[in-house]
N, CA, C and O of each residue as an XYZ file, in Angstrom:
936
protein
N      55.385     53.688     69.767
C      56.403     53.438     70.776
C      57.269     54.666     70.949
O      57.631     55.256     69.931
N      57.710     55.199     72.387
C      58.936     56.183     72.355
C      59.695     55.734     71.859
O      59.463     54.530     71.741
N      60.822     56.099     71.330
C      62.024     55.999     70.920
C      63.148     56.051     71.749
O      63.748     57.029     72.194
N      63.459     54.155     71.971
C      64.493     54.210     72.859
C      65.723     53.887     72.848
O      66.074     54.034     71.677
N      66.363     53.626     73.296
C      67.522     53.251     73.270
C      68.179     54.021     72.578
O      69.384     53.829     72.415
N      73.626     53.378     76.503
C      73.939     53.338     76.778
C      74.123     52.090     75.956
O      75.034     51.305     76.221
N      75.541     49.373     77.658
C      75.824     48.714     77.985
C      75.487     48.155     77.357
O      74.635     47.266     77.337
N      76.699     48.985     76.092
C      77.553     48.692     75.710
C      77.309     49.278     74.551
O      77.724     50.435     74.491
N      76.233     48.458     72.655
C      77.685     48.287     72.540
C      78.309     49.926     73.200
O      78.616     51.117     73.133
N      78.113     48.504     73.906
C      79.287     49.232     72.569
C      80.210     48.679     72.637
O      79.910     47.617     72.092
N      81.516     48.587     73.025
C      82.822     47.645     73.003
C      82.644     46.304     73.429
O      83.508     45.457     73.199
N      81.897     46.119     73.857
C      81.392     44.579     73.883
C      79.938     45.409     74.718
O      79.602     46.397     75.371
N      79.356     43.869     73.969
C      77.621     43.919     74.005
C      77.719     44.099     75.780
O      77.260     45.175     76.163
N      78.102     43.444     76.569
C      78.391     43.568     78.397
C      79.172     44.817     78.968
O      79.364     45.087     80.154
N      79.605     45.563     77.769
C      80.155     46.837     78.465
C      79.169     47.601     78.588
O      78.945     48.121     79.681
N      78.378     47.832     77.516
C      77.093     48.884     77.324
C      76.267     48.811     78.841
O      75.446     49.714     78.999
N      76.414     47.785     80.007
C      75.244     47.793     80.921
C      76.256     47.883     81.951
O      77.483     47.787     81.967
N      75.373     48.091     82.783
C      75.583     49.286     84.022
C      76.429     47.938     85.180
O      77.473     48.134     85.802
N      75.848     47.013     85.187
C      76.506     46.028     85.857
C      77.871     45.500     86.095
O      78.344     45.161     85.010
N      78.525     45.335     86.868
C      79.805     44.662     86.787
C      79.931     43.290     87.187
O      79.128     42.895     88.032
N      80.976     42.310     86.642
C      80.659     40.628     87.378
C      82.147     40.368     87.199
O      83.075     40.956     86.643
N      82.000     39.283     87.872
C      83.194     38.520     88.402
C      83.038     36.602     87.916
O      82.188     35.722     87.777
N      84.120     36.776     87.845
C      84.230     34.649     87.749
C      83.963     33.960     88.820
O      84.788     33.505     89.612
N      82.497     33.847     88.876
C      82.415     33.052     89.957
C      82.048     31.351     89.792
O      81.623     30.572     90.645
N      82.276     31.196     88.835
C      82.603     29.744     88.678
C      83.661     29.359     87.767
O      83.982     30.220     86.948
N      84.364     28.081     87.728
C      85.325     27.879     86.642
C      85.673     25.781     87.204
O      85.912     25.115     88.211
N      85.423     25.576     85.435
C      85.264     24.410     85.763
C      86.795     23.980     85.997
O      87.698     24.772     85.727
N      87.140     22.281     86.673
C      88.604     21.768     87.022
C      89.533     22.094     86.228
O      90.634     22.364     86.707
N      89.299     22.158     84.660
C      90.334     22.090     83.381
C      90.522     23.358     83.084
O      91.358     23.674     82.238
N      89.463     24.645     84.003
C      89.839     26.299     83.148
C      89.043     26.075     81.700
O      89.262     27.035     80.961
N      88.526     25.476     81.336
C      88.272     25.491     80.034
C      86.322     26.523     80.191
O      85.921     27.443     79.478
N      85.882     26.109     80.909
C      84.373     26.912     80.939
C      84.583     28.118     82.402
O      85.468     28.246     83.247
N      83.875     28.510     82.255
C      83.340     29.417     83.862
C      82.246     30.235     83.411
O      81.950     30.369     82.224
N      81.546     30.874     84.541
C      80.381     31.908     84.448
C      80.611     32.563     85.397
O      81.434     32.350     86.287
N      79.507     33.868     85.199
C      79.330     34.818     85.836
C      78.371     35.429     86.215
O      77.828     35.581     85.121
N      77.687     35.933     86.952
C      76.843     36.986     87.569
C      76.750     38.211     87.998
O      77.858     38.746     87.969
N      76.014     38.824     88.341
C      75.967     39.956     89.065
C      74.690     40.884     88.384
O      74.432     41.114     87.202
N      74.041     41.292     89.579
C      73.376     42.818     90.012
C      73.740     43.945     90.180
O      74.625     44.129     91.016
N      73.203     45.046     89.472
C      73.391     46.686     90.291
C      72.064     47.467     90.583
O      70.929     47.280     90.146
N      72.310     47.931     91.019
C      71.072     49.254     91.542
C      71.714     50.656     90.725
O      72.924     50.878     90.770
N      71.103     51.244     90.244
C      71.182     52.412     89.224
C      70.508     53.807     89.790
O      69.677     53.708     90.693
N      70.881     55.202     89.232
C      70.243     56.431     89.756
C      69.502     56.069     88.563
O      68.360     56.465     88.795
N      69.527     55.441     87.211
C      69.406     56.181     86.016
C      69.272     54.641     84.984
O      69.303     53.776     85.860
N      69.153     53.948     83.723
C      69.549     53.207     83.039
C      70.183     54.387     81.847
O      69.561     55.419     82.096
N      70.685     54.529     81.236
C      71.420     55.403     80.486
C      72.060     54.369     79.387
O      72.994     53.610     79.646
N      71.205     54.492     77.738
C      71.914     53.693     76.392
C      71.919     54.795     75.569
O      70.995     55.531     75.222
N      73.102     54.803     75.303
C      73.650     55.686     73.890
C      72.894     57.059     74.558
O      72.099     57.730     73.900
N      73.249     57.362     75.909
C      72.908     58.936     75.759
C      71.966     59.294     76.322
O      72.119     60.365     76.909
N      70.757     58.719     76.420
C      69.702     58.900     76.754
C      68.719     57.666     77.845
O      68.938     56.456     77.807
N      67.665     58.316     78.742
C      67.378     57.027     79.664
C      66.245     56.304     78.785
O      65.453     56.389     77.847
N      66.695     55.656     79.645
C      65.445     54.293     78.773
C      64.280     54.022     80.115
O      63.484     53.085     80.054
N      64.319     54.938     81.250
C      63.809     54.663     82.845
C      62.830     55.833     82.783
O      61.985     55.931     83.673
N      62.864     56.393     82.165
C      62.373     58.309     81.971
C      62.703     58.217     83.220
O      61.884     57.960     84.102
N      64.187     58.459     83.463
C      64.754     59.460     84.473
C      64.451     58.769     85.650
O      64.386     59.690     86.465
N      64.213     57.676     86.293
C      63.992     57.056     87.695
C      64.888     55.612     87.595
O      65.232     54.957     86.612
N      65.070     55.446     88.782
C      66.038     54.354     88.980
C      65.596     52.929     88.553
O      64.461     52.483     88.724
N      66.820     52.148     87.871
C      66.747     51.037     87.937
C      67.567     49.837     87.967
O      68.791     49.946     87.898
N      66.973     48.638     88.069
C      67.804     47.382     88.732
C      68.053     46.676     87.455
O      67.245     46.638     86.527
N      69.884     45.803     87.470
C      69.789     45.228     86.311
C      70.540     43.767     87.164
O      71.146     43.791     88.235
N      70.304     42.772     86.436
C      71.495     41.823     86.123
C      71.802     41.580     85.323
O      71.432     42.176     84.312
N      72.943     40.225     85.267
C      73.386     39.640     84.120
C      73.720     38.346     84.745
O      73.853     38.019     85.924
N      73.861     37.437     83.177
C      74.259     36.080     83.877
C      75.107     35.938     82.527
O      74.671     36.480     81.512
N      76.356     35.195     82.489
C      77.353     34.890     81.676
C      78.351     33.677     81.775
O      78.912     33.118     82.716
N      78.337     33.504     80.420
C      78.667     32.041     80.266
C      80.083     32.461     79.214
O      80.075     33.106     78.165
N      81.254     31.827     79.949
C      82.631     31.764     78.986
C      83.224     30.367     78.620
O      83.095     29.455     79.436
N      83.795     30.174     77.569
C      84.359     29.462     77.255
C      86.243     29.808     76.907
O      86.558     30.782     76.223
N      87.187     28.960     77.431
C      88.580     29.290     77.370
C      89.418     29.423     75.597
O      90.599     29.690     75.372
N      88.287     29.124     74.563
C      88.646     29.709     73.393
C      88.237     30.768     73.475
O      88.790     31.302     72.514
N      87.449     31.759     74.087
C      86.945     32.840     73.601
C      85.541     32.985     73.283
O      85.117     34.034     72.797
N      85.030     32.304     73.451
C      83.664     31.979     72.699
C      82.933     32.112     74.345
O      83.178     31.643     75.457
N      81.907     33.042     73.740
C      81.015     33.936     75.273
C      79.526     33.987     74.795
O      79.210     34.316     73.651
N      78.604     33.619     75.816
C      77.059     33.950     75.708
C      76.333     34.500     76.820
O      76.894     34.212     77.877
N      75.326     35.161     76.966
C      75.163     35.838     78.388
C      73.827     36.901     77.725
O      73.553     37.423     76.645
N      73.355     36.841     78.843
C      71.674     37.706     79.156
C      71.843     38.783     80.192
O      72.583     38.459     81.122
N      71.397     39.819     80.237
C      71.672     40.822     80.856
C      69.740     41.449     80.840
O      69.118     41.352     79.782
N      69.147     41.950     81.920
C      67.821     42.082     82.155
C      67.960     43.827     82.787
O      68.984     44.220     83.346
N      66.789     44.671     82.572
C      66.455     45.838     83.573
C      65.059     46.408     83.071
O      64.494     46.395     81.978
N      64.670     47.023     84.599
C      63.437     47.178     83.792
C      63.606     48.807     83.352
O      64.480     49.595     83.715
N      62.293     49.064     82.308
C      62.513     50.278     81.382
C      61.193     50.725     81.751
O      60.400     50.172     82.514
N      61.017     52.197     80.869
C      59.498     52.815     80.729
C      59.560     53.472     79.763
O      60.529     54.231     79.740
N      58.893     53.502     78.905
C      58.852     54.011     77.241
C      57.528     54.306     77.400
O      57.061     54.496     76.277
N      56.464     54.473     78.477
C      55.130     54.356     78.393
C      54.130     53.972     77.576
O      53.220     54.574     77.007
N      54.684     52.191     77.664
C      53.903     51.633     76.446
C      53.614     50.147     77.651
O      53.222     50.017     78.811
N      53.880     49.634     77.017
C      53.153     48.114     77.691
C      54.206     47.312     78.273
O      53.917     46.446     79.099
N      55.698     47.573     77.828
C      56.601     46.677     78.189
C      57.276     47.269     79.436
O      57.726     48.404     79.280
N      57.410     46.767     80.512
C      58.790     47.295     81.739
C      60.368     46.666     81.964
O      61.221     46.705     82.850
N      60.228     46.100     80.690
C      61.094     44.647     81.178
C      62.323     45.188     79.719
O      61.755     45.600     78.707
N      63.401     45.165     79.704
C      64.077     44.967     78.363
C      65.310     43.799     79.064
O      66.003     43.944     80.071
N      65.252     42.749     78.182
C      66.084     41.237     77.826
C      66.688     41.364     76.889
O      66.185     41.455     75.769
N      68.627     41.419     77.280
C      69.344     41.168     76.137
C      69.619     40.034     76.222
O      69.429     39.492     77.311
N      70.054     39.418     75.340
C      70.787     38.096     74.635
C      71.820     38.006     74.039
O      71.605     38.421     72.901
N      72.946     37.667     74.156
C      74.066     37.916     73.092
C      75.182     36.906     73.461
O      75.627     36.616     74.571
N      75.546     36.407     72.116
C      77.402     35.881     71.653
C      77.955     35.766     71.350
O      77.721     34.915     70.492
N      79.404     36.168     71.331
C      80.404     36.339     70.601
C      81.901     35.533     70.735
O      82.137     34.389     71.125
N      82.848     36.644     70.231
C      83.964     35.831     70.824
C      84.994     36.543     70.216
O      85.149     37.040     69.101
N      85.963     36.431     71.694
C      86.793     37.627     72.239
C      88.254     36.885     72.154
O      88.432     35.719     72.508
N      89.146     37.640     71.693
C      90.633     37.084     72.125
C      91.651     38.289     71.591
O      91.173     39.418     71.478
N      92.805     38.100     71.320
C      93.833     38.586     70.813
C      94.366     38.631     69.584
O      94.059     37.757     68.773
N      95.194     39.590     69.269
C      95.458     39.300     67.406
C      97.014     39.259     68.147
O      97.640     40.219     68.594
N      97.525     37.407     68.110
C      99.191     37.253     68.421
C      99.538     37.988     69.359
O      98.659     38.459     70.080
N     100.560     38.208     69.541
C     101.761     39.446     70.521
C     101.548     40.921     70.607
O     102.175     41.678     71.349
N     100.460     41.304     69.647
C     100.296     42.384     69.114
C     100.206     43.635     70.681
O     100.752     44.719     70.884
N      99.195     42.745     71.552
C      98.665     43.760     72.587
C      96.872     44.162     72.021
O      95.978     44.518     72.788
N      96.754     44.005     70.756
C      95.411     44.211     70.268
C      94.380     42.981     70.753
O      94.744     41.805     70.737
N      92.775     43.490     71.274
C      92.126     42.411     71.610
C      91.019     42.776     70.974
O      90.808     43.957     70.698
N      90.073     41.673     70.630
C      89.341     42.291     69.472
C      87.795     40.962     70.147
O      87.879     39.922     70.800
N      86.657     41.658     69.606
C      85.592     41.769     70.630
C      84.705     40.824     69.250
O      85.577     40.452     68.465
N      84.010     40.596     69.014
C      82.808     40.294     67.947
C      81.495     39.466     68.125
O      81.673     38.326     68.554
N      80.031     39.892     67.834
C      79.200     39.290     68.297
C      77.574     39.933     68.335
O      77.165     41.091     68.405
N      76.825     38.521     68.249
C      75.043     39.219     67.741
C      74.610     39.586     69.462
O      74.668     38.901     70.483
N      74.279     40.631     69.263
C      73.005     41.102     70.213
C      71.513     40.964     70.029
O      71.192     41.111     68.850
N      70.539     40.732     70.821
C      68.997     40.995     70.719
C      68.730     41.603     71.424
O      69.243     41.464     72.534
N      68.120     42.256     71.275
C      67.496     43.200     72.624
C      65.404     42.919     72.444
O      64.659     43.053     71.473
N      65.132     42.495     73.928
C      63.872     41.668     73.481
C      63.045     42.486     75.130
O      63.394     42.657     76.299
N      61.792     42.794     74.257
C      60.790     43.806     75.095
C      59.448     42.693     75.229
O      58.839     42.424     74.193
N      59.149     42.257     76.135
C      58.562     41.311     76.449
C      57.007     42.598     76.437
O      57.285     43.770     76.694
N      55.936     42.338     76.220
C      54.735     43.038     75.660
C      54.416     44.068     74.895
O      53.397     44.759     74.881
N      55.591     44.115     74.120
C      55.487     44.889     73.044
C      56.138     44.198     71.804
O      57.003     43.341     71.980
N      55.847     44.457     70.905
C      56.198     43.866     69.432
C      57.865     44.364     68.938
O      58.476     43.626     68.166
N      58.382     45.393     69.348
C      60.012     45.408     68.836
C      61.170     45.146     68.904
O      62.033     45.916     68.482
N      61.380     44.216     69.349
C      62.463     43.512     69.301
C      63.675     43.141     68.244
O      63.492     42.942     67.043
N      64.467     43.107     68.664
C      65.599     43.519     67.354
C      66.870     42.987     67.642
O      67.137     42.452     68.719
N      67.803     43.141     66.543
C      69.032     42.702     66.367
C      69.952     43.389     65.953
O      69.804     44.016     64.905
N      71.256     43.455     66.741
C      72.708     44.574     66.004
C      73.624     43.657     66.360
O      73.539     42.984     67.388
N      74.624     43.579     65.455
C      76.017     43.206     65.108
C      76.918     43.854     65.860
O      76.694     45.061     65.772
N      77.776     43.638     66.517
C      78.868     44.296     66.759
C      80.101     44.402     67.148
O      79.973     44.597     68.357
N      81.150     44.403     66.932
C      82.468     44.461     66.915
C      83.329     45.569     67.748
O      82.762     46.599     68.115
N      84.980     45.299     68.100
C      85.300     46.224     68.698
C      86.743     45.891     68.733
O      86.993     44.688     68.803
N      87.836     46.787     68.695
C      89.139     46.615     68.908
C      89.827     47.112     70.416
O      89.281     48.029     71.029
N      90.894     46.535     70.893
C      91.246     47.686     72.010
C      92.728     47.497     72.247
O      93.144     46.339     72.213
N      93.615     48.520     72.491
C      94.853     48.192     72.560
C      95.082     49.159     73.771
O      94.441     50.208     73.829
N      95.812     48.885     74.551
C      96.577     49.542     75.596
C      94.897     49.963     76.453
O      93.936     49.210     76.613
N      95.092     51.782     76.975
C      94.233     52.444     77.497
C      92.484     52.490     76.518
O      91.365     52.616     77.013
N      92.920     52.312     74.834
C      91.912     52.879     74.215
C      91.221     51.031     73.511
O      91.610     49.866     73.436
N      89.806     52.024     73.093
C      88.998     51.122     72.493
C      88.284     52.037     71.477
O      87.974     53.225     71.564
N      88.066     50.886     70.210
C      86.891     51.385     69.361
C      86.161     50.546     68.820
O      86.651     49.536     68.316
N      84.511     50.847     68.811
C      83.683     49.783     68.247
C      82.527     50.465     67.696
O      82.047     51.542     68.051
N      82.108     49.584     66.666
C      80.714     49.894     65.709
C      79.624     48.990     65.929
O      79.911     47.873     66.359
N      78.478     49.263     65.721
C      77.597     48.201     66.050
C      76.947     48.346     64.962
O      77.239     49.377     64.357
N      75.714     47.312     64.206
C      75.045     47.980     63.196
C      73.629     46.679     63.333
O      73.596     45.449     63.341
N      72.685     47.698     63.418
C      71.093     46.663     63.027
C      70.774     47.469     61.634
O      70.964     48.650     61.339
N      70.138     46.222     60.786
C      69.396     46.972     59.852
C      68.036     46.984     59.959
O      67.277     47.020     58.990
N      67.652     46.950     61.275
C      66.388     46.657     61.565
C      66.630     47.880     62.888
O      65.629     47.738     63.590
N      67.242     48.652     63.321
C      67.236     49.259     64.230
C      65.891     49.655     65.055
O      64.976     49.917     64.274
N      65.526     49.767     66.421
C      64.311     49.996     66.152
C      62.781     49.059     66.071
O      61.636     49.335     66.428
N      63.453     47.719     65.357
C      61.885     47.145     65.059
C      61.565     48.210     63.780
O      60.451     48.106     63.265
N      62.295     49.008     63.363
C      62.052     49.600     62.146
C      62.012     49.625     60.698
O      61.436     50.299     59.843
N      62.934     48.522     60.726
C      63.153     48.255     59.154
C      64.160     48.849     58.160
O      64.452     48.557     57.000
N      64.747     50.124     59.334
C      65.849     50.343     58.724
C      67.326     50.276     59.665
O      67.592     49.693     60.715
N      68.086     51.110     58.808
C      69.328     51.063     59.715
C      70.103     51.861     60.342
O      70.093     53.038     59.980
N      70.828     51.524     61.252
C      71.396     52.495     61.943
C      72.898     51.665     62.986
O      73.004     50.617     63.625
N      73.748     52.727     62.701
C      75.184     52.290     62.956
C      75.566     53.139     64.130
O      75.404     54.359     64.079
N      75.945     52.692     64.927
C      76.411     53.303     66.458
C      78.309     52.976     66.257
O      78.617     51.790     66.139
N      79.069     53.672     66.240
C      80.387     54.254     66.610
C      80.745     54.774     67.810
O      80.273     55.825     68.244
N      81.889     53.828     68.613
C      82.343     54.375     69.939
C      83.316     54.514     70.087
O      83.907     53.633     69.461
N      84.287     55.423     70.807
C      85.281     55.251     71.042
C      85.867     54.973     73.018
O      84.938     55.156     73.804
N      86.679     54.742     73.409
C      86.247     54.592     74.545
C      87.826     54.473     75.267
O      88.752     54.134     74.530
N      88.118     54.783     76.825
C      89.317     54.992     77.130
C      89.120     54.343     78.737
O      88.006     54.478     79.242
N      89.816     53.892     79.248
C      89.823     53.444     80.494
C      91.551     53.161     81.163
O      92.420     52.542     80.549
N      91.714     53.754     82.459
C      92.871     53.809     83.099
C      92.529     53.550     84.396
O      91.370     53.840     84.692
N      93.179     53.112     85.201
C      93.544     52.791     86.532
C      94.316     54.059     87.313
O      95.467     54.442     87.104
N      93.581     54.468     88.042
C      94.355     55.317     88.451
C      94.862     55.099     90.412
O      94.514     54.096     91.036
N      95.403     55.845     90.834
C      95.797     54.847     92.473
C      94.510     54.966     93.308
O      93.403     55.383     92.967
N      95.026     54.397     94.726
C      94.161     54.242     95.024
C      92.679     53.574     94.804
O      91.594     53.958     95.242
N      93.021     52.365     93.919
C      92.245     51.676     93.604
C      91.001     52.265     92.684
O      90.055     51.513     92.449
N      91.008     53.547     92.193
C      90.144     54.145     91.356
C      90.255     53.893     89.817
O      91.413     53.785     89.413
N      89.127     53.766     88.757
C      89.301     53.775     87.798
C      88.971     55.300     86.891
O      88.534     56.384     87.277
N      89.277     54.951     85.928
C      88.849     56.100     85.113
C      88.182     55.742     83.841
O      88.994     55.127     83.149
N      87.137     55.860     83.294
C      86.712     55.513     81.899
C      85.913     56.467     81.407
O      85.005     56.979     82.062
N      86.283     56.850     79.889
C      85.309     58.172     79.202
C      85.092     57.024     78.023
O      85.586     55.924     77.774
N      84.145     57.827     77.473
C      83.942     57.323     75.968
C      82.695     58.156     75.007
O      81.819     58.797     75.589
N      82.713     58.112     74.306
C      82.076     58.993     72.757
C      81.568     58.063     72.334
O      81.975     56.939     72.629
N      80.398     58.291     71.414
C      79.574     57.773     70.407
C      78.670     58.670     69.297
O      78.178     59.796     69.371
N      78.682     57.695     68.286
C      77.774     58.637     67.398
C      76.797     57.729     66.887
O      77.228     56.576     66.898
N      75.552     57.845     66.411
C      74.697     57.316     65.879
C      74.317     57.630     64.846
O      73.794     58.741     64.919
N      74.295     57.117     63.617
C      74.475     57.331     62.243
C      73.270     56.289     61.528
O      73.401     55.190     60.989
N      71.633     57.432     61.856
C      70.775     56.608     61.559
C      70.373     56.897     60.224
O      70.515     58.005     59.708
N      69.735     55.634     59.510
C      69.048     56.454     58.280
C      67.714     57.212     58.058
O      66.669     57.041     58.686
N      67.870     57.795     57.381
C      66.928     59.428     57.216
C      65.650     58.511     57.251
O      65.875     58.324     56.055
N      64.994     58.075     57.390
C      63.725     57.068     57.812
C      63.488     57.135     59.046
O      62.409     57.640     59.358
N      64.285     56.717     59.998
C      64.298     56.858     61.137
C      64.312     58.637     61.760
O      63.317     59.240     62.161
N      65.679     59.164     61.685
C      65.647     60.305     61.628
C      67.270     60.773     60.875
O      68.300     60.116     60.721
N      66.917     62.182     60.527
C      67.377     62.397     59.739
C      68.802     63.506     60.883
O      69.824     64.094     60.528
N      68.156     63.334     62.239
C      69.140     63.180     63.101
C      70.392     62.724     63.202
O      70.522     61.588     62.746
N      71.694     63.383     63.793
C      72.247     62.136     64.347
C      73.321     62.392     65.609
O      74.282     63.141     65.788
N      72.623     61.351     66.389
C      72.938     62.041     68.023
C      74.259     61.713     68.303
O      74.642     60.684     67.746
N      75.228     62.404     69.145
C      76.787     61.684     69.816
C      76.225     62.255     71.118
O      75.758     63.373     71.339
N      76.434     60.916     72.144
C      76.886     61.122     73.326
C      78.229     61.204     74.223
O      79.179     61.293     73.446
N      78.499     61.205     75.056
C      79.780     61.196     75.726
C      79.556     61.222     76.890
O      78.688     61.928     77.404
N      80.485     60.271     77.632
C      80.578     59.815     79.500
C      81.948     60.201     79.939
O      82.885     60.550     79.222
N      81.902     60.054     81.521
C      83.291     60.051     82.130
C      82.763     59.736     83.480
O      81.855     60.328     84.062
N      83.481     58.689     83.911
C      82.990     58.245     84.982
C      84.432     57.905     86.086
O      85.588     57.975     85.669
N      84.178     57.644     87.103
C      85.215     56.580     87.810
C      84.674     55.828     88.414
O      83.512     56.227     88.485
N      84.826     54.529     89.163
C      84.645     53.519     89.752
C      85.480     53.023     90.420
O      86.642     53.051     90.016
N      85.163     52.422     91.626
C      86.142     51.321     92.727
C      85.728     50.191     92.846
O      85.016     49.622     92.017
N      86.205     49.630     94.110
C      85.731     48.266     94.776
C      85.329     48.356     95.970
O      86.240     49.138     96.241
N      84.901     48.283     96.733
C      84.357     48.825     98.464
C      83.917     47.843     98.837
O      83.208     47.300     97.990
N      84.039     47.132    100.103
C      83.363     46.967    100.879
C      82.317     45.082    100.431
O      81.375     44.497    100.966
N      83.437     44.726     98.910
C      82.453     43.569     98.682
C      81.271     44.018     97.236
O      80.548     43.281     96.566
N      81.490     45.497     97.173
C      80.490     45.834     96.367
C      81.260     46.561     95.121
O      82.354     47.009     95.464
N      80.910     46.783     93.688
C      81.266     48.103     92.800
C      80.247     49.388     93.002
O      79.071     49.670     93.233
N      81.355     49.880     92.785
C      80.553     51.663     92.937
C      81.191     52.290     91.821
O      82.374     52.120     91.529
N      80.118     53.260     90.999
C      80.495     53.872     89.533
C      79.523     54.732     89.756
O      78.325     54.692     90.034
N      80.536     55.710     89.517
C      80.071     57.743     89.736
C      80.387     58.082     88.006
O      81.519     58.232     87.546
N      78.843     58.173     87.043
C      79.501     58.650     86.118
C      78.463     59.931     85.185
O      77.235     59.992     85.123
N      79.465     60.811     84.569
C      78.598     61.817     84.386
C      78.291     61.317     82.714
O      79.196     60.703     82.150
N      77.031     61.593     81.974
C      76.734     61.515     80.632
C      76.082     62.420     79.702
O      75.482     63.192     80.450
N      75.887     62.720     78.693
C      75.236     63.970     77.942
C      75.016     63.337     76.591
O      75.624     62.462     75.976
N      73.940     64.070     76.328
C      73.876     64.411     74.658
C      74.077     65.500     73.674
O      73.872     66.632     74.114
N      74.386     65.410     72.609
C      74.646     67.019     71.731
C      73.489     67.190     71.650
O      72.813     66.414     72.325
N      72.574     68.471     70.642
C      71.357     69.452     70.302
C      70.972     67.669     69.315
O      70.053     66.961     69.727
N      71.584     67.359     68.431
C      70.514     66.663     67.827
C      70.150     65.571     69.139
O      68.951     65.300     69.198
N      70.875     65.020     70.019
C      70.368     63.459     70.395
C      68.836     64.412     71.357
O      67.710     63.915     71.369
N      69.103     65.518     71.928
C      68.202     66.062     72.491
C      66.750     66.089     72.000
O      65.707     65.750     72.559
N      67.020     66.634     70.691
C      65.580     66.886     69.384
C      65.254     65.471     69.096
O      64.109     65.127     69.390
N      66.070     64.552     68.560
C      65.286     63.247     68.652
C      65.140     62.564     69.437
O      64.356     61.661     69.146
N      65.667     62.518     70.692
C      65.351     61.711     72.070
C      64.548     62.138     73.001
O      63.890     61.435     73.767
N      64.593     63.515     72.941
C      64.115     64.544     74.272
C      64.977     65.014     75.324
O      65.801     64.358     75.961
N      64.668     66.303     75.434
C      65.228     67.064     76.058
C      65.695     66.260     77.762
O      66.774     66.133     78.341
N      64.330     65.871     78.093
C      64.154     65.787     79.201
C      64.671     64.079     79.564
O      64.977     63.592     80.652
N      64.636     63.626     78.595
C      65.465     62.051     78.455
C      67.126     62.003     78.054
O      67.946     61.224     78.540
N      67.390     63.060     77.025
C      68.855     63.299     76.839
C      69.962     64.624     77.336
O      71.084     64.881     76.901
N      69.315     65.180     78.194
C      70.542     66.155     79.283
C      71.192     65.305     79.394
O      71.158     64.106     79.119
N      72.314     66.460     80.152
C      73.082     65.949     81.114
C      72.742     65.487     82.480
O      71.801     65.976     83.105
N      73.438     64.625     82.907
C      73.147     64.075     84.416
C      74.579     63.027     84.535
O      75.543     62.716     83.835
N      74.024     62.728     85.884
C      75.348     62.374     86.857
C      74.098     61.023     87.323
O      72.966     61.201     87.772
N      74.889     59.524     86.985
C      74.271     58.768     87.342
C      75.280     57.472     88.357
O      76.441     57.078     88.241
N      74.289     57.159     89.216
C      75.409     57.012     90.608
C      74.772     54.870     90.280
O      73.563     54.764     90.072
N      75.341     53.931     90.274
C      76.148     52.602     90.713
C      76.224     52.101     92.083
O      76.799     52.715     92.982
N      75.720     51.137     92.209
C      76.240     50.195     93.324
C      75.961     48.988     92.466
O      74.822     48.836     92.022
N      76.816     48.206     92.226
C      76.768     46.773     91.771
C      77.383     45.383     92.910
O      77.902     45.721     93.974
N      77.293     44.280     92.654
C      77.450     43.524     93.297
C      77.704     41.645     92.720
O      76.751     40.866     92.717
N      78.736     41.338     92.405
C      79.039     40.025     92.103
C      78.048     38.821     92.568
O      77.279     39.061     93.498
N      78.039     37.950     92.155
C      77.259     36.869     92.739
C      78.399     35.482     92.461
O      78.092     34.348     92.828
């Protein structure tokens, strides 16, 4: 298999993907609602590197909340690793709220990530804090891979509003695999902005890898590039 795998984690398992959604349902009492939404992609981009070899692709998601905090939701796009699978299916739930008055909100919850004709499929943990503008989160499989071993992803991450209805969001990561896997260990970093237009989201964002994510990902999978968003609520 290439070696793959951006949406998320990282700060929550639904940040890591390219998609954006909205509440478009909510039951009489506020107590349940869900969500949806599609995007169209230049790029799929996880932790740094494409998972598309470099050609566009389509994702959704579908999401399910509950008014304690307690969240489940599938998120779909297709990939190319030039193996047998086109399809990668996440799965994941957690549960999100506040620590008191503090201003701190704190994220927690299992991911799968599931490759429908191929055998690797897998599982990471992951957690995340955020106060004000900033965020930080770790994720960890000990199965990273379908491999058998482990590997811990670290993010940090920043997002502001700026006028004109524009956003701003950067964020860092490092991947801290074990020497089995590789003895590598890649950090990426983004900066993007995003709006609202027209009924639709739009996200202009640039991404890179350092010399190692390059040597173990590929050159030609982990440059730099500028990957362009149109998403859409349902």
């Amino acid at each position: 298999m290439k070696m793959k795998k951006l949406s998320t984690l990282c700060l929550a398992a639904s940040t890591l993907f390219a998609a954006s959604s909205a509440m478009a349902w909510e039951s009489e009492n506020g107590q349940h609602s869900t969500s949806a939404s599609v995007a169209l992609s230049s790029d799929y981009v996880w932790r740094g590197y494409s998972q598309n070899d470099n050609k566009p692709a389509i994702s959704g998601s579908f999401d399910y909340g509950h008014a304690s905090g307690l969240y489940a939701g599938t998120w779909a796009s297709n990939v190319n690793f030039g193996d047998d699978t086109s399809i990668e299916i996440d799965i994941y739930a957690g549960y999100a709220s506040e620590i008191g008055d503090t201003g701190i909100s704190y994220d927690v919850g299992l991911l799968r990530y599931i490759y429908p004709g191929e055998s690797y499929n897998w599982n990471e943990l992951y957690a995340s804090l955020g106060y004000s503008y900033f965020s930080v989160g770790v994720a960890h499989s000990g199965d990273v891979y379908a491999s058998g071993e482990t590997g811990t992803y670290y993010s940090l991450g920043f997002d502001y509003d700026l006028p004109m209805g524009l956003a701003l969001s950067a964020g860092y990561g490092y991947y801290d695999y074990d020497d089995d896997v590789s003895e590598d260990s890649p950090s990426d970093y983004r900066i993007g902005l995003s709006t609202e237009l027209v009924g639709f989201g739009w996200d202009l964002t640039y991404t890179d890898s350092d010399s190692d994510g390059e040597d173990f990902y590929g050159e030609d999978l982990a440059d730099g590039r500028v990957i362009f968003t149109v998403s859409k609520s349902l």
